[in-house]
Each structure stands twice: as structure tokens, then as C-alpha cells.
N, C-alpha and C positions, 0 to 999 in steps of 0.2 A: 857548358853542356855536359852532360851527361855522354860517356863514352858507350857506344855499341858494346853489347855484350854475346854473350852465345846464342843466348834467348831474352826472346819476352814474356815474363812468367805473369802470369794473373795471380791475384787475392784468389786462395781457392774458393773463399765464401761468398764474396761480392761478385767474383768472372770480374773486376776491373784490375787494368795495369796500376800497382803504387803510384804513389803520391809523394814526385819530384818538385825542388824549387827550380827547376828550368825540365825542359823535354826530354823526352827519352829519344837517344839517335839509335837510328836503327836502319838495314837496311832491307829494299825492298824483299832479298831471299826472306831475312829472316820474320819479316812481316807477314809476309804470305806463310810461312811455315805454323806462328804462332795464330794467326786469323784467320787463314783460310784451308787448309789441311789438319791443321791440329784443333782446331775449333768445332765444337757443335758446327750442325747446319753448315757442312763444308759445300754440298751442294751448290745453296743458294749462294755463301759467300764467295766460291770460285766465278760465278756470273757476275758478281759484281767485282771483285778484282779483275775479271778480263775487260770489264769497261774502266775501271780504272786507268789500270794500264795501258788501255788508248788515250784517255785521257791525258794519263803523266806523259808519255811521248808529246803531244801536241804540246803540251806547258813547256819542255823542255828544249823542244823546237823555236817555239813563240816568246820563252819567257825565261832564257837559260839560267841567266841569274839567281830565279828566283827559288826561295825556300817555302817544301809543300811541308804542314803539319798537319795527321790526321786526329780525328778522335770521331767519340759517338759511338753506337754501338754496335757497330762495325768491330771496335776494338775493345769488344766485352763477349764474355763466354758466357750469355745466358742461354740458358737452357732450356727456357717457354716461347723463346722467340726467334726467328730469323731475323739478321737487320735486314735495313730495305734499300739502303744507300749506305754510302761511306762519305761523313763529313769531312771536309778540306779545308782548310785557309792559305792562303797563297802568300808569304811577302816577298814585293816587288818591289826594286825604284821604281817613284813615279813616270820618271822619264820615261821608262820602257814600257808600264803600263800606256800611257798616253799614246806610244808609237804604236802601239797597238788598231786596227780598224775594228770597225763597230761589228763585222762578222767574228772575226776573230776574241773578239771577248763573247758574242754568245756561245761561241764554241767551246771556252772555258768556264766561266762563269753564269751563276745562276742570274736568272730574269729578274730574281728580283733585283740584285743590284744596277740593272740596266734600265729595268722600270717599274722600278718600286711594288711589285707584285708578283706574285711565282705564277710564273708561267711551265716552266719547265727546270727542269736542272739538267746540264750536260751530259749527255751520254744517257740520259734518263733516269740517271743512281749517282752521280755524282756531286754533292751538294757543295758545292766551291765558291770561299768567296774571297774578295783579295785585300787584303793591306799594306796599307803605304810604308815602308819599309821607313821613313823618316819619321812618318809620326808614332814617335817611340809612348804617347799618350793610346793612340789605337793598337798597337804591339801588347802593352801591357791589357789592357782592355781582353784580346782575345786569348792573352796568356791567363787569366783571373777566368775567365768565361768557361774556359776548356777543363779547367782543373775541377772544376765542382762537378758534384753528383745529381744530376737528376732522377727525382721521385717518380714515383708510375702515375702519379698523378698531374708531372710536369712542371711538378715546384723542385725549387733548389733547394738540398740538403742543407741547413745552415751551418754545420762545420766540417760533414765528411771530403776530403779530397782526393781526385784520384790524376793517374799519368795522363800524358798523352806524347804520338811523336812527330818526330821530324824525322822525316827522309834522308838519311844520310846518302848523299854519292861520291 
């Protein structure tokens, strides 16, 4: 992994964090510092870091183990737009996934992975979803996923890549 640094500096061109072969660690101060105070639209971004932050408490509650990575454009400094959630991937053990009850993962996780259709996302801005912390097939899967660039038109950049992090605690 990537060691925490003082900051998390964006591409001044693109507003995205560089493009690492594993995540950037970082901690929530300085997250919030580079996304949500230091960021365009700190506004709207502080609303959604305080549902956030309800959020990461209950996970951490519920699912100590587990490792949060963010990305999306939450963690981009555009200029045309406010984001409107903050994407998350969750890995868990299984096991502790499973111990989990069926409220308790709506509380976390989006609808769609409970029933196959979005109904809502948690906290209403929280787009979270989880992986199996063994299957190192679906790890690499959202590590591939997270690094690309999405177009304004919703396709994927075919070679630009960019960061994304992990939660360090």
C-alpha cells in the first residue's frame, strides 16, 4: 500500500487523485481536508461527509474488521459539478458479513445488493457495496474498476487511470 502522506493532491487538469498500482492510504482528517474543505462545492460535500461519517461509525461498529475504499466523484475536484454521494466498497470476511442481520446490512449497504435493484442507498448518499475479502477474483475486480476514468458520457476511458483510497485507521 501506499503510505499516507500529508495530503491528497489531485491532477490539476483532470481534479482526479494519480494513478497508483494499489490505493492510496489515507486518513479520514486528511480526506475530509482534501474533499471536503479544500474542494470546490465544500458546501454540498460537507453534507455528505456528515452522512458519511454516520455511516463509517455504524461499519466500524458492525464490521470492525473491515476495509472502507472510497472513489467516485466525491473524490474529484470538478468544477461544473457537485458529487451527489460518495462511492464505497467495503472488504469483509465472509463470516462477519453473514453474522450480520438483514437490517443491519440495509443500514450499510445498498438495495441493490440485497435486492437486486436500487432502492435507496444508505444514509441516502452513501453508495456501498461489499466484497468478499477471500475472493481475491472479486478484490482485484473492484481494484480494475475503481482505477479507470469515466467519460461524461458514462463510458470508460480506454487507457487513462486514476487513484482511489483506503481508509486508513
Amino acid at each position: 500500500m501506499v503510505q499516507p502522506s500529508q495530503g491528497l493532491a489531485v491532477h490539476p487538469e483532470t481534479g482526479e487523485l494519480p494513478w497508483m498500482a494499489v490505493p492510496i492510504q489515507a486518513t479520514l482528517v486528511s480526506i475530509r481536508t482534501a474533499f471536503v474543505t479544500g474542494a470546490p462545492f465544500s458546501k454540498e460535500r460537507e453534507r455528505l461527509w456528515d452522512a458519511f461519517m454516520l455511516w463509517d461509525r455504524l461499519v466500524q461498529e458492525l464490521l470492525p474488521n473491515a476495509r472502507v475504499y472510497l472513489d467516485g466523484s466525491f473524490l474529484c475536484h470538478r468544477q461544473d459539478v457537485a458529487p451527489d454521494d460518495i462511492d464505497v466498497f467495503v472488504i469483509a470476511d465472509p463470516s462477519d458479513y453473514r453474522r450480520l442481520s438483514h437490517e443491519e446490512k440495509k443500514q450499510i449497504f445498498n438495495a441493490t445488493l440485497l435486492y437486486g435493484l436500487r432502492k435507496y442507498k444508505p444514509f441516502d448518499v452513501v453508495d456501498a457495496n461489499y466484497c468478499d475479502s477471500t475472493n481475491q477474483h472479486l478484490v482485484a475486480y473492484w481494484a480494475e474498476l475503481w482505477s479507470r476514468v469515466r467519460l461524461k458520457d458514462g463510458r470508460f476511458h480506454d487507457s487513462a487511470r486514476k487513484g482511489y483510497v483506503e481508509v486508513l485507521r
